[in-house]
C-alpha positions in Angstrom: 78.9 -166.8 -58.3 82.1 -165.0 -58.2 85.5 -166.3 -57.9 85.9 -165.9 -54.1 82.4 -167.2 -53.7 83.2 -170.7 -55.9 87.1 -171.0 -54.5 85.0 -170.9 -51.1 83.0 -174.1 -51.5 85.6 -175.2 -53.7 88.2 -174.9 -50.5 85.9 -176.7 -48.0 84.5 -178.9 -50.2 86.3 -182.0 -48.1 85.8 -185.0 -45.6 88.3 -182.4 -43.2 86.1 -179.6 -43.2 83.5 -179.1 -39.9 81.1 -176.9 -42.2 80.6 -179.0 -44.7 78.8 -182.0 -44.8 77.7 -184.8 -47.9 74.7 -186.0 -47.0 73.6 -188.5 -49.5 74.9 -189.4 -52.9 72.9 -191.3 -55.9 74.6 -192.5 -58.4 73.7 -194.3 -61.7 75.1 -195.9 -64.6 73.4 -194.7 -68.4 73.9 -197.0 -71.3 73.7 -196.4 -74.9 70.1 -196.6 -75.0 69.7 -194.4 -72.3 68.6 -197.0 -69.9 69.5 -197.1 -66.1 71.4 -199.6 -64.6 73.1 -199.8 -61.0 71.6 -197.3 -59.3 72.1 -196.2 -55.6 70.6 -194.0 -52.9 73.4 -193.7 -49.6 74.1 -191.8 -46.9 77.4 -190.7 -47.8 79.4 -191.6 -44.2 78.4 -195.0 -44.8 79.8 -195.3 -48.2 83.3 -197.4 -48.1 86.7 -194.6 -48.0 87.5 -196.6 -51.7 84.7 -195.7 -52.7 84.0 -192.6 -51.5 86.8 -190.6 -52.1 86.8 -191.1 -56.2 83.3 -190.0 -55.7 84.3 -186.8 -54.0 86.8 -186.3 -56.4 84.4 -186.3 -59.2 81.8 -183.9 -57.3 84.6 -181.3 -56.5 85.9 -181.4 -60.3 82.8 -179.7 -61.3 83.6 -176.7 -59.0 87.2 -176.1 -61.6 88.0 -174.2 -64.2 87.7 -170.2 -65.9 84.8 -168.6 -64.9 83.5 -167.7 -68.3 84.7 -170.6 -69.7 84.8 -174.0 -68.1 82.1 -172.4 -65.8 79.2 -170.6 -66.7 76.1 -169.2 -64.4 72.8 -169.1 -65.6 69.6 -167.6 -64.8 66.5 -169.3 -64.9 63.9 -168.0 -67.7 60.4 -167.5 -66.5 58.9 -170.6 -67.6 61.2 -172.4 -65.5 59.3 -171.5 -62.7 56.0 -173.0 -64.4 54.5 -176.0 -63.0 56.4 -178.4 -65.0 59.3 -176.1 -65.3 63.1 -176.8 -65.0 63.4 -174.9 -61.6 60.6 -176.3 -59.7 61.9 -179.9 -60.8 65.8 -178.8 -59.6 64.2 -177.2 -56.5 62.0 -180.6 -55.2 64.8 -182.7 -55.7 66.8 -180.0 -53.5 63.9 -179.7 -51.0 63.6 -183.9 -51.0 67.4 -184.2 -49.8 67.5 -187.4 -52.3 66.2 -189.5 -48.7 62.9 -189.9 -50.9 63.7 -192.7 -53.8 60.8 -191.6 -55.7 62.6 -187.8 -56.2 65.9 -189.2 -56.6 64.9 -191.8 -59.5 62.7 -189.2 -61.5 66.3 -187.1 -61.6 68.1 -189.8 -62.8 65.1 -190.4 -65.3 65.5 -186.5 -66.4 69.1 -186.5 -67.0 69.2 -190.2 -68.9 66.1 -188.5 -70.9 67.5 -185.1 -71.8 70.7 -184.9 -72.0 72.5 -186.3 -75.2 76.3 -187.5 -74.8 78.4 -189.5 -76.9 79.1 -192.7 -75.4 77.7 -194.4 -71.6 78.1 -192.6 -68.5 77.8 -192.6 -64.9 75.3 -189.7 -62.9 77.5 -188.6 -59.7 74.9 -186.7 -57.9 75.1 -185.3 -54.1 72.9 -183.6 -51.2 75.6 -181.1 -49.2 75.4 -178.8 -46.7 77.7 -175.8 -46.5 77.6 -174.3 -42.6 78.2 -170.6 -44.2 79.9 -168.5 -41.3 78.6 -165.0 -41.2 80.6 -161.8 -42.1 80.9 -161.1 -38.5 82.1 -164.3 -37.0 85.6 -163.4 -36.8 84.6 -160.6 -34.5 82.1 -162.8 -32.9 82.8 -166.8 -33.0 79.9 -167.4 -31.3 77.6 -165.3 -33.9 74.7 -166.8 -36.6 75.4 -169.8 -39.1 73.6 -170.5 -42.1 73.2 -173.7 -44.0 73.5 -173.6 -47.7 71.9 -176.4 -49.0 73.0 -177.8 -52.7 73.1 -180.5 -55.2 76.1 -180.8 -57.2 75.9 -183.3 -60.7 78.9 -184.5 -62.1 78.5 -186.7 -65.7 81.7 -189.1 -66.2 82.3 -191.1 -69.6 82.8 -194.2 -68.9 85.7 -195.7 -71.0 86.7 -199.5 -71.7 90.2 -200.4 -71.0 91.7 -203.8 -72.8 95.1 -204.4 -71.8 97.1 -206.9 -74.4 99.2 -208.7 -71.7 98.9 -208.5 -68.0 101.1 -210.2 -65.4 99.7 -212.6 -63.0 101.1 -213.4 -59.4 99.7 -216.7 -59.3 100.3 -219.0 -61.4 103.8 -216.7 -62.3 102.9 -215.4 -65.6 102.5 -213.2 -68.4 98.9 -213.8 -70.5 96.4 -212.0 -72.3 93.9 -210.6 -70.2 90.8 -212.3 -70.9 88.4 -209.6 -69.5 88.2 -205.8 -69.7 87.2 -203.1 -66.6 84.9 -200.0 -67.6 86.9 -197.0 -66.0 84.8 -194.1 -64.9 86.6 -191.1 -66.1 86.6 -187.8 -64.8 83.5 -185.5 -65.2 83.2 -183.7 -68.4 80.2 -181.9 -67.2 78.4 -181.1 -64.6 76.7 -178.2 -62.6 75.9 -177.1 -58.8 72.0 -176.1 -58.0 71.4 -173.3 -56.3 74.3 -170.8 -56.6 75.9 -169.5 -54.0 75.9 -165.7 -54.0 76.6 -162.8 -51.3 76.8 -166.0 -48.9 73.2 -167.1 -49.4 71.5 -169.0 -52.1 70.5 -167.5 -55.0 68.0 -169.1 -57.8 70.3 -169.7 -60.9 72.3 -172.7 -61.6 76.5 -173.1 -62.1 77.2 -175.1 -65.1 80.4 -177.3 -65.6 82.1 -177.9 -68.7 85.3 -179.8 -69.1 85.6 -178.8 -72.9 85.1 -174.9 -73.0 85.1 -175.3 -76.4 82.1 -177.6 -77.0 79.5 -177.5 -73.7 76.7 -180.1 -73.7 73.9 -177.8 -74.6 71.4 -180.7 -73.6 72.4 -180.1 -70.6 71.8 -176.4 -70.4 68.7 -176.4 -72.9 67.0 -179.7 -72.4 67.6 -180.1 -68.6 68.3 -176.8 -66.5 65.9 -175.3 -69.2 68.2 -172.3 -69.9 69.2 -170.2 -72.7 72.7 -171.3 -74.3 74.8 -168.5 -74.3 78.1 -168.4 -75.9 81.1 -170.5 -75.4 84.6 -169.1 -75.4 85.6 -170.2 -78.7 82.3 -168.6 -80.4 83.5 -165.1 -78.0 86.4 -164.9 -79.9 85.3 -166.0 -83.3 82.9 -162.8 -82.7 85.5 -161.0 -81.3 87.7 -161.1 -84.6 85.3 -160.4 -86.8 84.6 -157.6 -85.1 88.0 -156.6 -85.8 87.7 -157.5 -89.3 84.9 -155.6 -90.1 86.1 -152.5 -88.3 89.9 -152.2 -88.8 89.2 -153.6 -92.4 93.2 -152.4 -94.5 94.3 -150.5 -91.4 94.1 -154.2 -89.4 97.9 -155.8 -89.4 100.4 -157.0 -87.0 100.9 -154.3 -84.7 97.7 -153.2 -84.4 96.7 -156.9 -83.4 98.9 -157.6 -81.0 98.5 -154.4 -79.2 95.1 -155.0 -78.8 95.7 -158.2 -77.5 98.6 -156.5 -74.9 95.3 -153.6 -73.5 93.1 -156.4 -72.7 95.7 -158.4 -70.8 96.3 -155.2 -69.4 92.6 -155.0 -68.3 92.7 -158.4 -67.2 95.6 -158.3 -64.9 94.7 -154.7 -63.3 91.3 -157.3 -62.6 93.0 -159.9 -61.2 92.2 -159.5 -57.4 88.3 -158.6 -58.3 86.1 -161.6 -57.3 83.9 -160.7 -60.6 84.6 -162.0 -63.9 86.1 -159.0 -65.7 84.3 -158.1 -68.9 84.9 -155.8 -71.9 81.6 -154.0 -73.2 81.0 -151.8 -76.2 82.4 -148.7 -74.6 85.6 -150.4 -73.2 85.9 -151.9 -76.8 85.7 -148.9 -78.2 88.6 -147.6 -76.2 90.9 -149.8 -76.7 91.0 -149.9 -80.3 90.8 -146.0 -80.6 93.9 -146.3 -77.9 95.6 -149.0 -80.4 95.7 -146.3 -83.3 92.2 -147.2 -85.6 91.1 -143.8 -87.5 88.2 -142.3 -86.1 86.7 -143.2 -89.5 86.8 -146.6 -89.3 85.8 -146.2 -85.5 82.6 -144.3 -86.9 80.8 -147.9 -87.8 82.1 -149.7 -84.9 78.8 -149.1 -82.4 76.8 -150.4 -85.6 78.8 -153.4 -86.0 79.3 -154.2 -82.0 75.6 -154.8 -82.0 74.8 -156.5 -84.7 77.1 -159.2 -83.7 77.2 -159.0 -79.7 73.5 -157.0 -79.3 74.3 -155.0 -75.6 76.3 -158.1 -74.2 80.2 -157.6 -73.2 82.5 -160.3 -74.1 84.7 -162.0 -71.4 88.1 -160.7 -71.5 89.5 -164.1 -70.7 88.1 -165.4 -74.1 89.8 -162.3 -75.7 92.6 -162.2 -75.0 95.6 -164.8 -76.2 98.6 -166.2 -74.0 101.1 -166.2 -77.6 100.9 -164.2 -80.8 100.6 -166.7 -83.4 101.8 -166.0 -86.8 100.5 -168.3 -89.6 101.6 -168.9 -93.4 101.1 -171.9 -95.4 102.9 -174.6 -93.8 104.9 -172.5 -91.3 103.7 -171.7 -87.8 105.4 -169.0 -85.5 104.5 -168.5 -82.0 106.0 -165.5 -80.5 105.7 -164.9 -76.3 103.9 -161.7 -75.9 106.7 -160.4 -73.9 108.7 -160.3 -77.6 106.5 -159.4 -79.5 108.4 -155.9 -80.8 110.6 -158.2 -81.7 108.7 -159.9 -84.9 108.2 -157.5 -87.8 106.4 -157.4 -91.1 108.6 -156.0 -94.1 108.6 -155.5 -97.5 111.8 -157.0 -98.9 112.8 -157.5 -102.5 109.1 -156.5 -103.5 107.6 -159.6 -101.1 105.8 -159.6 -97.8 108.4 -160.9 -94.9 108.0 -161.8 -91.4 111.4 -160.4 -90.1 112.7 -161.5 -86.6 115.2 -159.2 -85.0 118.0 -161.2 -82.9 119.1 -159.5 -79.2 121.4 -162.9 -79.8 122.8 -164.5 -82.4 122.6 -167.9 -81.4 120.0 -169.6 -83.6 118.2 -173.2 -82.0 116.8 -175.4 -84.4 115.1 -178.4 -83.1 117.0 -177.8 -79.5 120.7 -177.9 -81.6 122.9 -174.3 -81.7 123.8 -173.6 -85.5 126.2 -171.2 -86.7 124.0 -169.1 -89.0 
């Protein structure tokens, strides 16, 4: 799914919208022990407004966040589509609508099962239907529909919340609170089943993560049965030692914020494109030849690209950094990217110095004007 395509059902995904429908909705609370408790199977219009509206709240979170990053698409392997396979599970429950208990408690059984998380939770789980309008419909209102159905999965932490004192209305008073409420928090991850690609449904499953950072591989592995690919922090980590490997002496200030300044070039001359824009070996390759690295040290780079990304691009979201970021022991220097030809690095006296050069000379420190 591209970023039209998810903005799409993102944009309809309301109680407003004509096309779109919630069906049902099962939800489930999972304790420590990964037991069940407090399940329910409802048509969703019957389902009281308090209630329902947190709910859609939850569902549509799972629809947010960087492509690449907070959400990833994956393919199903083969084996998926075996008997027992991930898929063929994913696609009954689809085909059952959740109106058959029986389908609806072996999902909740599979996720309580599988998936690993650090404290209880609650399953948020939905049947919808997306009325897709064709490409022609402008040009012909009365032309074809088609219904894309989905599920969509959102998994909430569910948090205790003690408060010291609370005030009470009757009797007039301020006391300790002598119970505590478990608040459902907002999804941390989720994913929608199957993607919605080229206005149709496509096999493949859209994975939501609220940590880009740290997934729920569980999830991924153990439940869609897909292959973990790699999160945006592990892109970069891969990313700069690339660079360290192939700039080697030649790799220094200049050379890494240019770098940094092409691919947010590439990014924003991407920005209208509905595909996730990517930078592969070649691209790579031209930017840092384009940034000033010798041909000689360019000469291993092909060698080194693919022993630590094999023939896979990197996302140039995960590349690319919103502040150059200077570091020495306990200093920290954050420079907007728009200034940085304003930071240098000098030899002075004989020592290494990060030299800022002053348009101004007004100097802030912690928000007060000094003299010098």
């Amino acid at each position: 799914m591209n970023k039209k395509e998810i903005n799409e059902i993102k944009k309809n995904f309301n109680d407003d919208c004509g096309f779109f429908t919630v069906n049902r909705v099962i939800t489930a609370f999972v304790d420590a022990e990964k037991n069940i408790k407090c399940r329910t199977n409802r048509l969703y219009s019957i389902i009281p407004q308090e209630e329902s509206e947190p709910i859609m709240i939850n569902l549509k979170k799972v629809l947010s966040g960087k492509i690449g990053s907070n959400l990833m698409e994956y393919a199903f392997p083969k084996e998926a589509y075996e008997e027992d396979g991930a898929q063929r599970f994913l696609y009954s429950v689809l085909k059952s609508k959740l109106a058959d208990d029986e389908t609806a408690d072996s999902f909740l059984n599979a996720v309580a099962e599988k998936v690993e998380y650090g404290s209880v939770y609650t399953i948020f789980a939905a049947h919808c239907t997306y009325s897709v309008l064709s490409k022609s419909w402008t040009d012909d209102p009365d032309g074809d529909t088609y219904d894309y159905n989905f599920i969509i999965t959102a998994i909430c932490p569910v948090n205790l919340r003690i408060d010291g004192l609370v005030y009470n209305d009757d009797p007039s008073s301020i006391a300790r609170k002598k119970s505590y409420d478990r608040i459902v928090e907002l999804p941390t991850d989720g994913f929608l089943f199957p993607l919605f690609n080229d206005r149709s449904d496509v096999n493949g499953v859209l994975y939501y993560t609220k940590n880009a950072k740290k997934p729920n591989t569980t999830i991924i592995e153990d439940f869609l049965g897909c292959e973990f690919v790699m999160t945006a922090k592990s892109e970069k980590e891969t990313f700069n030692a690339i660079l360290s490997e192939v700039c080697g002496d030649e790799l220094d200030y200049d050379l890494i914020t240019i770098v940094n300044d092409k691919i947010r070039t590439v990014i924003d001359q991407n920005a209208n494109e509905t595909e996730v824009t990517t930078v592969d070996q070649n691209a790579l390759y031209s930017i840092l030849w384009e940034a000033g690295v010798s041909r000689e040290r360019l000469e291993n780079f092909p060698k080194i690209y693919e022993k630590l990304m094999g023939d896979k691009p990197f996302t140039a979201v995960n590349l690319a950094d919103p502040k150059t970021v200077l570091t020495v022991p306990s200093v920290k220097i954050n420079v907007d990217n728009n200034a940085v030809g304003r930071v240098d690095i000098q030899i002075i006296g004989g020592r290494k110095c990060i030299v800022i050069k002053l348009d101004e000379p007004e100097i802030s420190v912690n928000g007060v004007n000094v003299a010098r």
